[in-house]
C-alpha positions as CSV (number, residue, x, y, z in Angstrom):
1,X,-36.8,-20.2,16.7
2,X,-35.0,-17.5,14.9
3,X,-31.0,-17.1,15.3
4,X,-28.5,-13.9,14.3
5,X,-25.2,-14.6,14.6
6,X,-23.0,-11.7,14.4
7,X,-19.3,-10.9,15.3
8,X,-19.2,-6.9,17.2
9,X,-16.5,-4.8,18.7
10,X,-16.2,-4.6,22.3
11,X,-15.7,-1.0,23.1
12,X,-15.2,-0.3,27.2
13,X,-16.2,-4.1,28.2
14,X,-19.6,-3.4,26.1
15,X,-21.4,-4.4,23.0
16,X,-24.4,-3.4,21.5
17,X,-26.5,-5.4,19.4
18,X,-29.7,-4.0,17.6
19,X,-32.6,-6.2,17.1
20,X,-34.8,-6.6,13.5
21,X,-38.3,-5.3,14.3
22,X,-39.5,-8.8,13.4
23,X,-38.0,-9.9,17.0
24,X,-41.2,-9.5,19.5
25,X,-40.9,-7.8,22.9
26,X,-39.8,-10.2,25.4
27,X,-36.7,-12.4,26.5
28,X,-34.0,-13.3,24.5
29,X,-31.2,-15.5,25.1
30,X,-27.4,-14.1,24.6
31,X,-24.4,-16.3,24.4
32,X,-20.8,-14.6,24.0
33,X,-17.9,-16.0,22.7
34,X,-14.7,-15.2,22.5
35,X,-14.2,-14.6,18.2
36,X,-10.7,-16.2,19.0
37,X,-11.9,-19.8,20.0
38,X,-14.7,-19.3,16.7
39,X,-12.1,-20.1,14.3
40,X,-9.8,-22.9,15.9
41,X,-7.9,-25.3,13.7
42,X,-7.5,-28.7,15.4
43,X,-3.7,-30.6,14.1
44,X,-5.6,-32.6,11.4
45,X,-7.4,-29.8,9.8
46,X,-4.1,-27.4,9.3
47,X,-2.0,-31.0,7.9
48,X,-4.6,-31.3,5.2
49,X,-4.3,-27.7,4.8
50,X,-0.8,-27.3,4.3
51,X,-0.6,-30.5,2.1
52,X,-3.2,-28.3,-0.1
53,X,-0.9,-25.5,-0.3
54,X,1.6,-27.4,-1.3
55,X,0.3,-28.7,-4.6
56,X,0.0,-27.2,-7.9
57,X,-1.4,-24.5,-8.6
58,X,-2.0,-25.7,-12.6
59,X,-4.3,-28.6,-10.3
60,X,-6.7,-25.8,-9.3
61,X,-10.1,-25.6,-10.7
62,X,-12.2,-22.3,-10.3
63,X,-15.0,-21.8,-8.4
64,X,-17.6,-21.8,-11.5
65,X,-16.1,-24.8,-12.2
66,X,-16.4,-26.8,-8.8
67,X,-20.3,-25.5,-9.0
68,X,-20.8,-27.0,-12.3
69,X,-19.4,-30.4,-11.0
70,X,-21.6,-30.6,-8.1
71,X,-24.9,-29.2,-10.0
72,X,-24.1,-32.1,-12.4
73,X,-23.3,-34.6,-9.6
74,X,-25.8,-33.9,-7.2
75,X,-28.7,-32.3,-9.1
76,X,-28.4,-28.7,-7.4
């Protein structure tokens, strides 16, 4: 089974969502969310967050260098 997951506009009450031509003819099924309820942070996730935001900057590491810890650690 193949999935697309896309965020559209709703213009009038209406979206429009255009198919890739590797999708056959046929039925397909269509669930709508609201993007607000997507995104939800529960009390636990924002309290970690936060206590993040409140350390260091000088405690950061970049990107590149979080990569390079897991290739080494995990093989990737």
């Amino acid at each position: 089974m193949e999935a697309i997951r896309k965020i559209v506009k709703v213009i009038d009450n209406t979206i429009t969502i255009t198919l890739p031509e590797n999708f056959a003819d046929g039925e397909v099924e269509v669930i709508v969310l609201n993007n607000d309820s997507i995104f939800t942070l529960n009390d636990t996730q924002k309290e970690i967050l936060n206590q993040r935001l409140s350390e260091p900057e000088d405690h950061y590491i970049s990107a590149e260098q979080s990569i390079g810890y897991l290739k080494k650690k995990y093989g990737l």
